[in-house]
C-alpha positions in Angstrom: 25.6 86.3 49.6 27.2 83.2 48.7 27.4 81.6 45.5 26.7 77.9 44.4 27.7 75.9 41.2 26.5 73.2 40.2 27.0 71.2 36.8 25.7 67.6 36.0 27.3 66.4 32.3 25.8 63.0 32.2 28.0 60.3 31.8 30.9 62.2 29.5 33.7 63.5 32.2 34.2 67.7 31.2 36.0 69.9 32.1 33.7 73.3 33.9 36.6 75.5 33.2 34.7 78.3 30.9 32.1 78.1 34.2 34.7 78.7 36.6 37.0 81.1 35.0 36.1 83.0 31.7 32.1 83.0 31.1 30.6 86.7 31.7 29.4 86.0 35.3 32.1 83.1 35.9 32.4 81.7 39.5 36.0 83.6 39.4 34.0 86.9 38.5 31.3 86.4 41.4 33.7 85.8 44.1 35.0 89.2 43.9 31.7 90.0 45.9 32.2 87.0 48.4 35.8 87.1 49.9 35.9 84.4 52.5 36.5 80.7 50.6 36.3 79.4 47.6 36.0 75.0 46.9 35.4 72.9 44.2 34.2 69.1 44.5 34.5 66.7 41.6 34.4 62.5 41.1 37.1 60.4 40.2 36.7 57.8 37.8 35.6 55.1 40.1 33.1 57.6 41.9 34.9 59.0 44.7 34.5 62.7 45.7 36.8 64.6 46.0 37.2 68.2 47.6 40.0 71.2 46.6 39.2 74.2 48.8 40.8 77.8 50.5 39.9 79.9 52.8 40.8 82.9 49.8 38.5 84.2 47.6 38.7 82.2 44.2 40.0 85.5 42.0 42.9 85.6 43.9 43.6 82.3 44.6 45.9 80.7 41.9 44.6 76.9 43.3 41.3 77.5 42.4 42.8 78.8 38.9 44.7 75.6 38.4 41.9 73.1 39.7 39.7 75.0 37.2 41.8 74.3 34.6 42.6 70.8 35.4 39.7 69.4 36.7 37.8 66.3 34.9 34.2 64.9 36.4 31.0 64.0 35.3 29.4 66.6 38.0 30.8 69.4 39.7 30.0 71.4 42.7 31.4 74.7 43.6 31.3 77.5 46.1 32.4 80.7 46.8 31.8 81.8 50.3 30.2 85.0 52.0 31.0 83.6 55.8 27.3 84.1 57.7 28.1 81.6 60.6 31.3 80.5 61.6 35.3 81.4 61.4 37.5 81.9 57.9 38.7 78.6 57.9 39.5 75.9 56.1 37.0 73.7 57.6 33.8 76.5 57.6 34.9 76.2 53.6 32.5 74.3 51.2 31.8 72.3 49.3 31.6 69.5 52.7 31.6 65.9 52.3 29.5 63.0 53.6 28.8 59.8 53.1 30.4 60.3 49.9 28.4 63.0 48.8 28.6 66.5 48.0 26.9 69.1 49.4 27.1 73.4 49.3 24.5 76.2 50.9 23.7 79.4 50.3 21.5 81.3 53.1 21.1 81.0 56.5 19.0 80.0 59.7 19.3 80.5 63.6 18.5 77.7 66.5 21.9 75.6 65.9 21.2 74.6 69.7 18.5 72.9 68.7 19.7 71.4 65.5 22.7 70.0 67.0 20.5 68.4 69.5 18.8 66.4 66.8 21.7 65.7 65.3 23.4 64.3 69.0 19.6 61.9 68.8 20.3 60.6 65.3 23.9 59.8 66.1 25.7 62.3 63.3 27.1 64.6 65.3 30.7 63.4 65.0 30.2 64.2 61.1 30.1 68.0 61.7 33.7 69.4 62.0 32.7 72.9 61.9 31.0 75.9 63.2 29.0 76.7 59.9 25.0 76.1 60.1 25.6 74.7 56.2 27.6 71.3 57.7 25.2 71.0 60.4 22.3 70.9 57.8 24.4 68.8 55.6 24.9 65.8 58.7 20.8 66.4 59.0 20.5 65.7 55.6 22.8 62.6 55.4 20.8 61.3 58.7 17.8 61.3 57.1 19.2 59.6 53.9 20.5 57.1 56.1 16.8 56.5 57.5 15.3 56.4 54.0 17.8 53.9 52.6 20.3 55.9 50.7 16.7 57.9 49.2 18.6 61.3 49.2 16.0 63.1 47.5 13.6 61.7 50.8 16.6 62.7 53.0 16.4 66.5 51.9 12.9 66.3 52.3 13.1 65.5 55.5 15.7 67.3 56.9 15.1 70.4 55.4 11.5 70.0 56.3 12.5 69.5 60.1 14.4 73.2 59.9 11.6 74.8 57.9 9.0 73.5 60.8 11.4 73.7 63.8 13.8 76.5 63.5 13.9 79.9 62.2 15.2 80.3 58.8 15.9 83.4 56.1 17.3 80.6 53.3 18.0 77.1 52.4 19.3 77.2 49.1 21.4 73.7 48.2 23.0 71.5 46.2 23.9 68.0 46.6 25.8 65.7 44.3 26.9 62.6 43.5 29.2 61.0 40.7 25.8 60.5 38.7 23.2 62.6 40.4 22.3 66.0 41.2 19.8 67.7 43.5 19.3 70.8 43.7 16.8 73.4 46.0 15.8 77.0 46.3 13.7 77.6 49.5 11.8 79.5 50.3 11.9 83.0 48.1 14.6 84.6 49.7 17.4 84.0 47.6 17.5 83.0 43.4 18.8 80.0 42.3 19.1 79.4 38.2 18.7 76.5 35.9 20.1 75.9 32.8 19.6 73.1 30.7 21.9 73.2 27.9 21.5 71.0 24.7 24.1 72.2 22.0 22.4 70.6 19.0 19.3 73.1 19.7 21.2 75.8 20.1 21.9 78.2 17.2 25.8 78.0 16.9 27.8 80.8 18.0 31.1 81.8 16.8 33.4 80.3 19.1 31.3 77.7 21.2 32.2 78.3 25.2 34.9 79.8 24.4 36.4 82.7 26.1 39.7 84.9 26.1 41.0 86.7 29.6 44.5 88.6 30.7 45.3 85.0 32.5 44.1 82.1 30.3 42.8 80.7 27.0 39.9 78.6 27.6 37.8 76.5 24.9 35.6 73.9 27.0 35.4 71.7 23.6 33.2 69.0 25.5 30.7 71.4 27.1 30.5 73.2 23.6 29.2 69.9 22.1 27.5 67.5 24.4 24.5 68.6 26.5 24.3 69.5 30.3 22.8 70.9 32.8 24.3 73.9 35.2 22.8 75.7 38.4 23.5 79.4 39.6 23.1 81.5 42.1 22.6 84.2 38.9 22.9 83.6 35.3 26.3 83.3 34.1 26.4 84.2 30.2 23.8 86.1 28.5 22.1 82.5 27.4 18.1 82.8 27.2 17.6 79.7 28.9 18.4 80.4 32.1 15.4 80.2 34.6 15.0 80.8 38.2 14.2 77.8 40.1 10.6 78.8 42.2 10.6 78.9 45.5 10.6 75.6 47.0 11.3 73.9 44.1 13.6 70.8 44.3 15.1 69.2 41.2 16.8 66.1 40.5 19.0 65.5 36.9 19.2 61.9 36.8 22.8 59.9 35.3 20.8 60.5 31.8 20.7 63.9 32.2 16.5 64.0 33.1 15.5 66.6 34.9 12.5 66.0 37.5 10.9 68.7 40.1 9.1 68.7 42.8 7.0 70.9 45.8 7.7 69.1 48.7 7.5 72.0 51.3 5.0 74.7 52.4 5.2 78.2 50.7 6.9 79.3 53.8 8.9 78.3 57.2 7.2 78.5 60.5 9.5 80.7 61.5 11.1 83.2 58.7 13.7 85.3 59.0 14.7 88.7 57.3 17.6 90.6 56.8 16.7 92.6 60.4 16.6 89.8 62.5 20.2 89.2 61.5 23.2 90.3 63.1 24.9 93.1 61.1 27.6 90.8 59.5 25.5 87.9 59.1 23.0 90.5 57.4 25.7 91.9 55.0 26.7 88.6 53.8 23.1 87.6 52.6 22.4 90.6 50.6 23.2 90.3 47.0 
């Protein structure tokens, strides 16, 4: 299945490159499970997202090496993709951007029919330039942001809400971000999705803080190793005890300050779930683990 990054540092720009490239279970490591696109978003300065992505798997794509590397933001957002719906392409790749956000997705649901009829009513079709079912729920999302006044945490609500009730769905796992804020869901129990909230001054000090040696690169993440933040997974990436699955449903927000808040705002289950059966053979193989 796909993997999804996610990494809010507050107001201190940071580099994610111990994340991407050298932790135990880095990004790099993951996508060697997950061969069809690989993107990282980040902010500029003045708040302005912007998206590097490829169609390649991120181990063997020396792009996604060099962004890693290079990279400075105050929140990142990164996928590596196992194509479910939709062609290898550049523009089925995530991370997808909207309305100056962010957005990734790790599962999958059927009824895109439907979905793009409600997206044709609230007038956001033209911001889907894709085939995936991810883009589509991301231009639901951004509709119903739009509706609740820029209230993104109401627009996921709502739009994710619509697919749970409406159409069929085995997983809605997300993450949406901003230059200063983060949300982030796992929904329903179909797929894990992992928190870390990382405050250095609480942790005992290791030996070399964050910092990790491969065959290809050096990498000592000085700012991470020292200031707090907060990461999400698809699995646990170093053998940190702090790690915690999010529970199904669960939707958190980490505020500019780095607060964390959660909240239940969907039923235990779609109307309609999906399993691994109902699934087309490829689309099945790309949601197992």
């Amino acid at each position: 299945m796909c993997r999804l990054f996610g990494l809010h540092a507050g107001s201190r720009p940071v580099r994610a490159t111990f994340w991407l490239l050298d932790a135990p279970y880095s990004l790099s490591q993951q996508s060697r499970r997950e061969p069809d696109g690989a993107g990282i978003g980040t902010f500029d300065d003045d708040g302005g997202a912007r998206v590097t992505k490829r169609p390649l798997a991120a181990w063997e794509d020396h792009a996604f090496a060099r962004e890693a590397r290079q990279l400075v933001s105050t929140t990142f957002l990164a996928h590596v993709r196992y194509a479910s719906t939709g062609a290898h392409t550049l523009v089925n790749t995530h991370p997808f951007e909207q309305d100056g956000r962010l957005f990734a997705h790790n599962g999958a649901f059927h009824g895109l029919d439907r979905l793009d009829g409600r997206l044709e009513e609230l007038g956001v079709a033209g911001l889907v330039h894709g085939q995936t079912d991810s883009e589509r729920l991301f231009a639901l999302i951004t509709a119903e942001s739009r509706r609740a006044g820029g209230d993104v945490a109401e627009g996921i609500a709502r739009a994710v809400g619509w697919v749970a009730a409406e159409l069929p769905v085995l997983a809605l796992n997300l993450i949406v971000t901003t230059a200063t804020d983060l949300w982030a869901l796992r929904y329903p129990a179909t797929h894990p999705l992992y928190l870390l909230e990382r405050d250095p001054s609480a942790e005992p000090a290791p030996a070399a803080p964050l910092d990790a040696r491969s065959h290809r690169i050096h990498s000592r993440s000085t700012e991470l190793s020292v200031f707090p933040s907060v990461l999400f997974a698809t699995e646990p990436m170093n053998h940190n005890p702090g790690w915690r699955p999010l529970a199904p449903g669960e939707l958190v927000h980490v505020g500019p300050d780095l607060a964390v808040t959660c909240t239940f705002p969907f039923p235990d289950q779609p109307a309609h779930p999906l399993t691994l059966a109902d699934l087309e053979p490829s689309a099945a193989a790309s949601q197992m683990s």
